[in-house]
C-alpha positions in Angstrom: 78.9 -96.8 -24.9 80.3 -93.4 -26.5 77.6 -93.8 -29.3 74.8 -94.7 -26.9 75.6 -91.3 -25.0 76.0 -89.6 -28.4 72.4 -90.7 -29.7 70.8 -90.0 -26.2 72.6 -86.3 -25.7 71.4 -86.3 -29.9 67.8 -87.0 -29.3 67.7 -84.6 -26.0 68.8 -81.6 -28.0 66.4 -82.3 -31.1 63.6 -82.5 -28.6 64.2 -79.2 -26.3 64.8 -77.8 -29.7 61.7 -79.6 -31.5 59.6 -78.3 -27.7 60.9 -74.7 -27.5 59.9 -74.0 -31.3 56.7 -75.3 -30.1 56.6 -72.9 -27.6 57.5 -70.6 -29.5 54.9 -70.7 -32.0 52.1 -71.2 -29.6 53.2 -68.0 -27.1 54.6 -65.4 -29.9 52.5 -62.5 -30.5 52.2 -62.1 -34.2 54.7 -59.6 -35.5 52.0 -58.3 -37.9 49.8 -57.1 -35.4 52.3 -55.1 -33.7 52.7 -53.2 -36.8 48.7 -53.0 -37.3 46.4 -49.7 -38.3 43.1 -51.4 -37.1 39.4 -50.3 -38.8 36.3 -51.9 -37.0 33.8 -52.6 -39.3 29.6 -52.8 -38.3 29.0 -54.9 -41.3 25.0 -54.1 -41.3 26.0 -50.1 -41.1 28.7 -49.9 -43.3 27.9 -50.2 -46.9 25.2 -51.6 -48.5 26.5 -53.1 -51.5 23.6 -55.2 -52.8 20.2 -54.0 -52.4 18.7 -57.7 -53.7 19.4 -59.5 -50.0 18.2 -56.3 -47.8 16.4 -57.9 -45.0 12.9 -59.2 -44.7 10.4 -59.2 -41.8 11.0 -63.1 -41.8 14.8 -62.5 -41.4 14.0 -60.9 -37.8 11.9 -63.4 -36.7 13.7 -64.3 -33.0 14.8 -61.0 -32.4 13.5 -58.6 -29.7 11.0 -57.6 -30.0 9.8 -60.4 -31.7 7.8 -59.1 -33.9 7.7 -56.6 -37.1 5.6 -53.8 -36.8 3.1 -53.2 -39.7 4.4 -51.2 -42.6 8.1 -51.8 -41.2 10.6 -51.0 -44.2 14.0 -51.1 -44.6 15.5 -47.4 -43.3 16.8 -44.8 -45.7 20.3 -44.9 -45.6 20.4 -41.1 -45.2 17.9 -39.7 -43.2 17.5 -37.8 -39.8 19.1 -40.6 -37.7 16.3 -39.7 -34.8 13.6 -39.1 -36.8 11.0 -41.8 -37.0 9.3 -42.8 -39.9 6.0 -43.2 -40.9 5.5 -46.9 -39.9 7.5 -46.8 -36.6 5.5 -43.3 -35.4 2.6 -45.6 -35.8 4.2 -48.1 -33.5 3.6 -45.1 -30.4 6.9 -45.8 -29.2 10.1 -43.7 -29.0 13.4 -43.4 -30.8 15.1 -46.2 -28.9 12.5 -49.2 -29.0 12.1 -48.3 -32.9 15.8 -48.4 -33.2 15.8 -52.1 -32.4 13.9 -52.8 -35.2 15.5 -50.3 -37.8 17.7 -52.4 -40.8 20.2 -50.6 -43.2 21.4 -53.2 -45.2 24.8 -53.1 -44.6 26.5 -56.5 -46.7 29.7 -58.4 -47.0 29.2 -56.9 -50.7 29.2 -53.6 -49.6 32.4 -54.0 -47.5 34.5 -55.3 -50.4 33.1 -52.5 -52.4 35.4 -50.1 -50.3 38.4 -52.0 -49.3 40.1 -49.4 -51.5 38.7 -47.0 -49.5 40.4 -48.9 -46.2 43.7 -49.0 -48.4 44.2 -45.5 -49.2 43.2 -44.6 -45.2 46.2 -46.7 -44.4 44.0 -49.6 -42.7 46.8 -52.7 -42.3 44.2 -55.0 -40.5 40.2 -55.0 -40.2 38.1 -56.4 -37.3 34.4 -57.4 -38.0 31.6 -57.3 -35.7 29.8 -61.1 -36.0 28.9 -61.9 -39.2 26.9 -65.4 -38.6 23.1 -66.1 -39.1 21.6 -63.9 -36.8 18.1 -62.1 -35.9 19.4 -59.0 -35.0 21.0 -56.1 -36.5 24.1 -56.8 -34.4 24.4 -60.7 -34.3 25.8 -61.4 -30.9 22.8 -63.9 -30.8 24.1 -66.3 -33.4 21.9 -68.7 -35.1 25.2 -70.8 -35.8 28.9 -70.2 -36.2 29.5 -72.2 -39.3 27.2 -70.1 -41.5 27.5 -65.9 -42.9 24.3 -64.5 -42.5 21.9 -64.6 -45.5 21.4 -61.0 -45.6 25.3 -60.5 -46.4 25.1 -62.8 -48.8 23.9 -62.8 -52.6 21.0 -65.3 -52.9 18.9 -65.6 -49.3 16.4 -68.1 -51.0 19.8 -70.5 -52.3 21.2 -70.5 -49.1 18.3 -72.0 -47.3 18.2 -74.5 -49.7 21.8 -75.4 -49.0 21.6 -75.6 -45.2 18.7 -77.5 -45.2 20.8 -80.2 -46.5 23.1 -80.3 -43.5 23.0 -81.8 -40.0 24.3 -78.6 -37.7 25.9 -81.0 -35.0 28.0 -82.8 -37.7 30.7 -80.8 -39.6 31.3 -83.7 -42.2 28.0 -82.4 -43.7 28.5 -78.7 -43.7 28.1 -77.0 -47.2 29.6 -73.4 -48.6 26.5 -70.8 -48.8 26.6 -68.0 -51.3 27.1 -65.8 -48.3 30.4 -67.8 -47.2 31.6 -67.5 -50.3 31.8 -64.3 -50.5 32.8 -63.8 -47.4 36.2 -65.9 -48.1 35.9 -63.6 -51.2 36.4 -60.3 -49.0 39.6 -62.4 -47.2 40.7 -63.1 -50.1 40.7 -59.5 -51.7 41.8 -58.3 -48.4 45.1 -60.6 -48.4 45.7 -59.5 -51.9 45.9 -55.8 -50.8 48.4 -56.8 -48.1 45.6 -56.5 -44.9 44.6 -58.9 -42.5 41.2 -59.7 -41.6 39.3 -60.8 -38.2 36.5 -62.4 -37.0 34.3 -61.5 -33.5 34.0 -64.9 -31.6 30.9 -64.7 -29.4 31.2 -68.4 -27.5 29.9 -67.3 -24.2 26.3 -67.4 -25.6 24.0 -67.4 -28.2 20.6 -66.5 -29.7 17.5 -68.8 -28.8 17.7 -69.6 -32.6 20.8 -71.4 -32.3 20.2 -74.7 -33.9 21.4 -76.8 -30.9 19.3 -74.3 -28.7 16.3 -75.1 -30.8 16.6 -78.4 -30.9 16.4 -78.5 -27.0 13.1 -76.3 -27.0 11.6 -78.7 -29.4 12.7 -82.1 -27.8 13.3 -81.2 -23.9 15.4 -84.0 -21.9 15.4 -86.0 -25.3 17.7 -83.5 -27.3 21.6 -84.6 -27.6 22.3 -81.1 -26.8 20.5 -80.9 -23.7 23.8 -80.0 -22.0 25.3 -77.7 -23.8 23.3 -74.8 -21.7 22.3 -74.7 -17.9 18.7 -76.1 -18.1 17.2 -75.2 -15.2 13.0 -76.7 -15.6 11.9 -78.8 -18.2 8.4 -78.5 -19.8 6.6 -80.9 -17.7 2.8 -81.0 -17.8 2.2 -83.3 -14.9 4.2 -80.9 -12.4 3.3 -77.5 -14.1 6.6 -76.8 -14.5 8.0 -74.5 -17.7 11.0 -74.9 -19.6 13.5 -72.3 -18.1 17.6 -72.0 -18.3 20.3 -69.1 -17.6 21.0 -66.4 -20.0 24.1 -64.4 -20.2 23.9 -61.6 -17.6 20.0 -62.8 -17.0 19.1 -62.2 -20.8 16.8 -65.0 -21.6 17.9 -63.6 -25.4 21.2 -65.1 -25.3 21.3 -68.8 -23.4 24.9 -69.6 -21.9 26.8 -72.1 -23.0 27.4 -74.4 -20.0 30.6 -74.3 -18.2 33.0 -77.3 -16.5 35.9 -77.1 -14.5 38.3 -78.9 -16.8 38.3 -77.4 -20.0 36.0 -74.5 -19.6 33.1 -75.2 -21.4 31.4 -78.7 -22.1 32.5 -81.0 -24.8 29.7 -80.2 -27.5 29.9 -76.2 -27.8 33.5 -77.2 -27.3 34.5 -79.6 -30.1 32.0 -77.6 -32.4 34.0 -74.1 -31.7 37.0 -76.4 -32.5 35.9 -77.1 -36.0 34.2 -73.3 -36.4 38.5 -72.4 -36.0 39.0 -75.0 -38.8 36.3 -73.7 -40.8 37.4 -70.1 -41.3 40.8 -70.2 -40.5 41.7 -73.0 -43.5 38.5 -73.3 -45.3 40.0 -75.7 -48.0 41.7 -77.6 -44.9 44.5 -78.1 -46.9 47.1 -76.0 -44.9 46.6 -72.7 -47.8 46.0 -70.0 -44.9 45.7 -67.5 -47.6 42.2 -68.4 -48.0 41.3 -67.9 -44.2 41.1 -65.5 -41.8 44.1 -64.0 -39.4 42.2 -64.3 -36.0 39.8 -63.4 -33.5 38.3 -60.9 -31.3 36.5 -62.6 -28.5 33.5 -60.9 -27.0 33.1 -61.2 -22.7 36.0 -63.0 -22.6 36.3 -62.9 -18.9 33.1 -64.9 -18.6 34.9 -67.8 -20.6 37.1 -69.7 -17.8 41.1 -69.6 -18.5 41.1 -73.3 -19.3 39.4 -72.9 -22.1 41.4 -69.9 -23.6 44.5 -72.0 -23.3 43.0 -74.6 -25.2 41.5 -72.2 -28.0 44.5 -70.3 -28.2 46.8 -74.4 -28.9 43.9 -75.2 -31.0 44.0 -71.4 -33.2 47.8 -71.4 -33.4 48.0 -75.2 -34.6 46.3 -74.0 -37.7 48.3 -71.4 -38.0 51.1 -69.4 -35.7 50.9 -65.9 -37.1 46.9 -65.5 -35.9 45.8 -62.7 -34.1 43.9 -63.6 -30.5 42.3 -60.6 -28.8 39.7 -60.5 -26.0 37.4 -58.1 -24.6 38.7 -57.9 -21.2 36.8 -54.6 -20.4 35.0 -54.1 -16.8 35.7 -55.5 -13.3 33.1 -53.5 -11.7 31.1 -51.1 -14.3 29.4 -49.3 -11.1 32.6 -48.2 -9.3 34.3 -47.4 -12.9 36.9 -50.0 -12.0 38.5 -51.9 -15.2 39.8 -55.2 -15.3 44.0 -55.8 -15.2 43.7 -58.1 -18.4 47.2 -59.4 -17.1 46.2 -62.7 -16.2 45.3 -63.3 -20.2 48.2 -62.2 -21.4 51.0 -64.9 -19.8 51.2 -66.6 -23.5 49.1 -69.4 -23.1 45.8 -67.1 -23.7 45.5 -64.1 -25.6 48.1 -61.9 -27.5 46.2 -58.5 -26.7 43.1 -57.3 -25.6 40.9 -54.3 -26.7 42.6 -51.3 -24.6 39.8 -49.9 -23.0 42.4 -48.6 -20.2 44.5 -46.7 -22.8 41.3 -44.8 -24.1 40.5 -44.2 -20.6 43.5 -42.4 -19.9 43.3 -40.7 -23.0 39.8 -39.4 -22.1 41.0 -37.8 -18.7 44.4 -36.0 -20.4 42.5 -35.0 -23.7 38.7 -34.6 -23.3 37.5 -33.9 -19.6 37.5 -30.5 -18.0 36.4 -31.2 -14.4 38.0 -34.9 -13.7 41.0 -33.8 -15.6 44.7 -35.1 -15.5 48.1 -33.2 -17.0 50.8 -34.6 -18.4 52.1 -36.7 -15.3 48.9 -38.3 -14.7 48.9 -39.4 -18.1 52.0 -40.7 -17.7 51.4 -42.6 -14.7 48.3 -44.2 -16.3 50.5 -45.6 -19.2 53.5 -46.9 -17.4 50.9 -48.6 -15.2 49.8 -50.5 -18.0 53.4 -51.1 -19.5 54.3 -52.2 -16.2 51.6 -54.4 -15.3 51.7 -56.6 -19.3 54.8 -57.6 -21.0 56.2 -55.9 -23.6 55.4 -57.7 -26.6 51.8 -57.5 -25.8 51.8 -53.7 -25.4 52.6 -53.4 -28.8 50.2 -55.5 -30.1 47.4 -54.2 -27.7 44.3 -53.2 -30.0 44.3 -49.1 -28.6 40.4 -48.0 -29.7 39.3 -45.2 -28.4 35.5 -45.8 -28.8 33.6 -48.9 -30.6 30.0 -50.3 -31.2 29.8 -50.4 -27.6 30.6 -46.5 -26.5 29.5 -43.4 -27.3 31.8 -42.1 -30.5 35.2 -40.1 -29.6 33.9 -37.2 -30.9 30.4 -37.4 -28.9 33.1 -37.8 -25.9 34.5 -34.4 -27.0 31.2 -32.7 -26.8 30.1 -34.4 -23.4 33.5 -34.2 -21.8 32.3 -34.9 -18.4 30.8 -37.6 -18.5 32.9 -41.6 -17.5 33.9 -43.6 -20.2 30.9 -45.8 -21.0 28.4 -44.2 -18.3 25.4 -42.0 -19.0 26.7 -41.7 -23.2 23.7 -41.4 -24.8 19.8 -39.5 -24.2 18.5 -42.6 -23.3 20.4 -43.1 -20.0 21.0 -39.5 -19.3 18.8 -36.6 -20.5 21.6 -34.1 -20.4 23.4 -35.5 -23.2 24.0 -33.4 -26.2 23.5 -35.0 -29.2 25.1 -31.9 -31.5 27.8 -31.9 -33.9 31.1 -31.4 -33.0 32.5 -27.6 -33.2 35.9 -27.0 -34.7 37.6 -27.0 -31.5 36.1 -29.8 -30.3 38.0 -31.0 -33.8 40.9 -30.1 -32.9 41.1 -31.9 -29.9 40.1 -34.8 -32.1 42.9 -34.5 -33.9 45.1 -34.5 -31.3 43.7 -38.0 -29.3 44.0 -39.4 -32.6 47.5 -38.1 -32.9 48.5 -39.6 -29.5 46.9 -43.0 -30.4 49.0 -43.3 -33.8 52.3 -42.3 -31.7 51.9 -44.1 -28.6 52.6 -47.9 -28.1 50.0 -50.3 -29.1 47.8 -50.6 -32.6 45.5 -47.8 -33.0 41.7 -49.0 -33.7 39.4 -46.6 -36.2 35.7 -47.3 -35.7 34.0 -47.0 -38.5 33.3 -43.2 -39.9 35.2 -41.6 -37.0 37.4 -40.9 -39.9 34.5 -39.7 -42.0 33.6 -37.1 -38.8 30.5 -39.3 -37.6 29.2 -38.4 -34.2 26.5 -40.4 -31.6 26.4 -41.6 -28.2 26.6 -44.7 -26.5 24.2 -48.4 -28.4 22.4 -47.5 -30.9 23.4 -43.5 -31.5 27.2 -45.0 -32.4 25.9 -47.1 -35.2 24.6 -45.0 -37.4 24.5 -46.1 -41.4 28.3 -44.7 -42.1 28.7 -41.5 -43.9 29.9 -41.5 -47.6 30.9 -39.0 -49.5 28.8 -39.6 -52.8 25.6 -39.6 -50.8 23.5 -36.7 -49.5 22.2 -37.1 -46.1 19.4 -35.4 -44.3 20.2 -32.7 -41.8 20.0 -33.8 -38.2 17.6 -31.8 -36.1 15.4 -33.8 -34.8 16.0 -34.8 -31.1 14.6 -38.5 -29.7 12.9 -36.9 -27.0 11.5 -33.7 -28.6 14.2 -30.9 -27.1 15.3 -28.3 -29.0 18.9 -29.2 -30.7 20.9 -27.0 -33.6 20.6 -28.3 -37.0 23.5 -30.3 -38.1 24.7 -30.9 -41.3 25.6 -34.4 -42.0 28.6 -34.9 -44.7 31.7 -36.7 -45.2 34.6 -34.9 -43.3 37.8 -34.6 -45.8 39.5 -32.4 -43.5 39.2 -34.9 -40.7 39.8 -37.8 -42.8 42.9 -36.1 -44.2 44.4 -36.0 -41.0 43.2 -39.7 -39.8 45.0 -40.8 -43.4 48.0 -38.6 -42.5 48.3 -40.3 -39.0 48.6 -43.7 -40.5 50.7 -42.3 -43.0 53.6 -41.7 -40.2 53.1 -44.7 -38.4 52.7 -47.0 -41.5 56.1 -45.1 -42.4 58.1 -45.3 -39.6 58.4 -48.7 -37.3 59.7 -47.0 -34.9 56.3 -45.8 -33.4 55.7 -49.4 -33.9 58.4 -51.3 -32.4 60.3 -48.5 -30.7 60.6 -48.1 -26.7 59.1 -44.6 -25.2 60.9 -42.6 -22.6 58.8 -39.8 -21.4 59.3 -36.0 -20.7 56.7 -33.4 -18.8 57.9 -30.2 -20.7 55.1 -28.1 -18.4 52.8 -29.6 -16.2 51.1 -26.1 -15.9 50.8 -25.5 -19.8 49.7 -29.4 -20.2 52.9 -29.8 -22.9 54.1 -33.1 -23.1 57.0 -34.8 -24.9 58.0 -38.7 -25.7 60.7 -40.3 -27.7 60.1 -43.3 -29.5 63.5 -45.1 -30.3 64.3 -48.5 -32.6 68.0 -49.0 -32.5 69.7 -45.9 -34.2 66.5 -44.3 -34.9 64.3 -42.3 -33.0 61.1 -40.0 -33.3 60.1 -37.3 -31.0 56.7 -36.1 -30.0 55.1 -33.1 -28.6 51.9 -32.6 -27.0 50.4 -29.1 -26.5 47.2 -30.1 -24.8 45.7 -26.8 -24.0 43.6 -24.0 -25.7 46.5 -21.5 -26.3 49.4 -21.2 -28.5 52.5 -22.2 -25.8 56.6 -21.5 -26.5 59.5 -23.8 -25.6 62.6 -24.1 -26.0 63.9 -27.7 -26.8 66.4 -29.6 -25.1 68.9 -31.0 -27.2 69.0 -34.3 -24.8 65.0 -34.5 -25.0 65.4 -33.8 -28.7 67.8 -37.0 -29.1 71.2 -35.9 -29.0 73.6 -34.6 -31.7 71.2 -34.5 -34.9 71.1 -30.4 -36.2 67.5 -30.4 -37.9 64.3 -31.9 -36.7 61.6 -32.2 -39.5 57.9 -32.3 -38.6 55.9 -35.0 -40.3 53.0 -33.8 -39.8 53.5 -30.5 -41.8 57.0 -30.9 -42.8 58.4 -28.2 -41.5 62.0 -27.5 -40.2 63.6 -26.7 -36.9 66.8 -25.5 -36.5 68.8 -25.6 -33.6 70.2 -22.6 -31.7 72.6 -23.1 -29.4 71.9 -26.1 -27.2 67.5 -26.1 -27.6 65.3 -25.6 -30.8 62.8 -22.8 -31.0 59.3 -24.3 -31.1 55.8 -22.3 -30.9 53.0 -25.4 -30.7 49.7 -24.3 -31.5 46.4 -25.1 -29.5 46.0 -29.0 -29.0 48.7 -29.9 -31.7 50.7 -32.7 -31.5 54.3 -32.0 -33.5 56.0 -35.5 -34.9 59.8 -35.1 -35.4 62.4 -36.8 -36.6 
């Protein structure tokens, strides 16, 4: 009897043991990505690395506006970002219809080309925008999931080839393009400089030349995919009535993949998102993770019904524990400004983070307006709503952006300061917006939202060339071809609707890019403003100075914020400045404080942020 209660209590404790690792490894947030510099990468903007697979007029066939206009070419990489040329003036449209149309040839090549680039910045972790067989310029309407788009790829004709060997519905007969090759070339060159790389999961929708999709409009109730999207008429001669179906947001462009109550979206699209996970997660499926990627941003999340998160997120951390799951859990109401609490995603079973469009909102009201403004307090209160309202752990792995391919740029922000976040951010929606260069205080205040994103809790995001000092507004005017520095571009002074506008010199930024590097520097330096808790102190309400203290275990940092236009003096506390230590060094500038007394001496400059330890 004593052995039959030994093996039973034996087997109970190996199984709660055997269950709570399970747990474990399915809720965890990755401990990478709380230590992450993030860099979001537009692949066709970025870098064109090989000129031999720019795109073609047939590559855009099934993209608005569905058709090439004569003489189309690809664009000069450095020209007059509004300025139209010769074939699109004769198109008698504007700037923004002609943008839609506009290719750069931005490559997979090109963005291995500067992963050194990345390295030397202090990028820990990139994020891709879609990279799959696509139309567009911007591929959220995928073609498929299981193939890298021909244009990233090194031989467009050899890749057709290949796929044409392949039944799409049946992953047993999927083949390894030149394109995916190389793309598990750029993972594997980004794993052997120590960075992790994403992947944008678009599985609400999809382009109308999805293969399943297609398949559908060619064979109408016949098609084995006929429910994988909400068919609402067939093509049916004898009633009249015209093949019709539900696009996301009412976009006929991008056909919605049909939802269910049980496991959030139908089995087809369902099972075939399983195996995409498979695919580029452990290419080789031999368990080598090396060779795959370290997660995924998923785009409208929210649309997606929480069942089938929870089942992505078993099905992602199965293949391997340590990925990376964020979603775009942005607006609850875009018309009334009201953002979504993303807490109901974040209880473990769903995502780890999501991209922090709250945190750059409250950055925008401290640093950038001037008429909707808040001090230091209100700041304050905007954060510790945030920390209070999402656990810890997924605080610090939040993905804190300040602006993305779907904004107008932070520094465009700094120049139209009055404007809300996502609202009215480029010419096209509001005719007040001023498309000029940023001036050097309107740098300066760059610097120091930048500064507060690197010291705050969370994983700062870089869009691409905000480092480099690019500037535009809100889709398309914030994906301008990225600026290098061993390229001459054109001067901007042309305006997309003919007003007068300074003449703006277009160049790499070192200055800037100095102080983005020097930013990831300290934080890539110093866990603590990783890992560490913050306690915060409003120095001066009225002057807009702000301190915070990071702290992990015996170690702590100290911040100060001077977030106004003058020069300001304090005197330090020695209990805000973290007890008994004598000298506080600046690691931004390495300079020394000295304490007098019971306070340290400190003049902070206009918008500086001071970083001492």
């Amino acid at each position: 009897m004593k052995i039959i209660r030994f093996i039973t209590f034996f087997f109970i404790v190996f199984f709660a043991n055997y269950y709570a690792q399970q747990m474990k490894e399915t809720t965890q947030v990755p401990s990478w990505a709380k230590e992450a510099i993030w860099y979001q990468i537009f692949p066709e903007r970025f870098n064109n690395g090989d000129k031999s697979n720019d795109p073609q007029p047939e590559d855009m066939k099934g993209a608005w506006p569905y058709f090439v206009p004569e003489g189309w070419q690809i664009h000069p990489w450095t020209s007059d970002w509004y300025k139209l040329q010769p074939w699109e003036v004769k198109t008698n449209k504007d700037f923004y219809w002609n943008s839609g149309v506009r290719r750069y040839g931005g490559d997979i090549q090109g963005i291995i080309d500067k992963l050194d680039y990345l390295k030397n910045l202090g990028i820990i972790a990139i994020y891709l925008n879609p990279i799959f067989i696509s139309p567009s310029h911007h591929k959220y309407d995928a073609s498929t999931y299981h193939h890298v788009d021909y244009n990233f790829g090194p031989n467009h004709q050899l890749d057709k080839e290949i796929i044409a060997k392949e039944n799409p519905g049946d992953p047993a007969t999927w083949l390894w393009t030149s394109a995916d090759k190389l793309f598990l070339k750029l993972v594997a060159e980004c794993h052997k400089r120590g960075m992790k790389i994403i992947l944008d999961g678009v599985f609400n929708h999809t382009g109308t030349t999805f293969w399943a999709f297609q398949d559908i409009v060619k064979n109408q109730q016949k098609s084995k995919y006929k429910d994988w999207y909400t068919i609402t008429s067939w093509n049916d001669s004898a009633t009249g009535s015209k093949f019709a179906y539900k696009g996301w947001n009412g976009v006929k462009d991008l056909p919605e993949i049909r939802k269910e109550e049980e496991y959030g979206l139908v089995a087809g699209p369902r099972e075939y998102i399983h195996s995409i996970l498979k695919r580029w997660m452990d290419p080789d499926n031999d368990g080598n993770l090396s060779k795959g990627i370290d997660g995924w941003r998923l785009d409208v999340a929210e649309i997606i019904p929480h069942n089938f998160w929870k089942l992505f997120r078993k099905w992602v951390k199965e293949i391997n524990p340590e990925a990376y799951i964020v979603g775009e859990i942005w607006w609850d109401d875009w018309k009334n400004y009201k953002m979504m609490n993303a807490a109901p995603w974040l209880k473990g079973d769903e995502f780890d983070a999501v991209m922090n469009y709250r945190f750059a909102r409250a950055l925008k009201y401290f640093v950038i307006n001037k008429k909707e403004k808040v001090g230091p307090q209100g700041l304050v209160d905007s954060l510790n709503t945030l920390y209070k309202q999402y656990p810890k752990e997924n605080i610090y792995a939040m993905m804190n952006l300040l602006d993305s391919h779907d904004v107008e740029r932070v520094a465009s922000m700094i120049v139209n300061p009055d404007i809300w976040y996502d609202h009215d951010g480029s010419p096209s929606q509001n005719k007040n917006f001023d498309i000029r260069k940023p001036t050097d205080e309107e740098r300066l205040k760059q610097k120091l939202i930048v500064g507060l994103q690197f010291t705050l809790p969370g994983a700062p995001q870089i869009y691409y060339g905000d480092e480099a000092g690019m500037w535009g507004g809100d889709d398309p005017d914030c994906r301008k071809p990225m600026v290098w520095k061993d390229m001459n571009y054109e001067t901007e002074t042309t305006h997309p609707f003919g007003k007068p506008r300074p003449a703006d010199a277009v160049k790499f930024d070192d200055k800037l890019f100095n102080w983005y590097q020097k930013m990831a520097s300290i934080r890539n330096e110093n866990k603590t403003l990783s890992l560490g808790d913050i306690q915060f102190f409003n120095l001066d309400e009225a002057k807009s100075l702000l301190a915070y203290r990071r702290t992990l275990g015996k170690e702590s940092v100290l911040i100060i914020v001077n977030n106004s236009p003058v020069a300001n003096a304090l005197n330090l506390k020695q209990d805000i400045a973290g007890g008994e230590k004598p000298v506080l060094v600046n690691l931004v500038n390495n300079s020394i404080f000295k304490k007098s007394n019971d306070s340290y001496k400190i003049i902070i400059e206009p918008y500086q942020i001071m970083i001492l330890k």
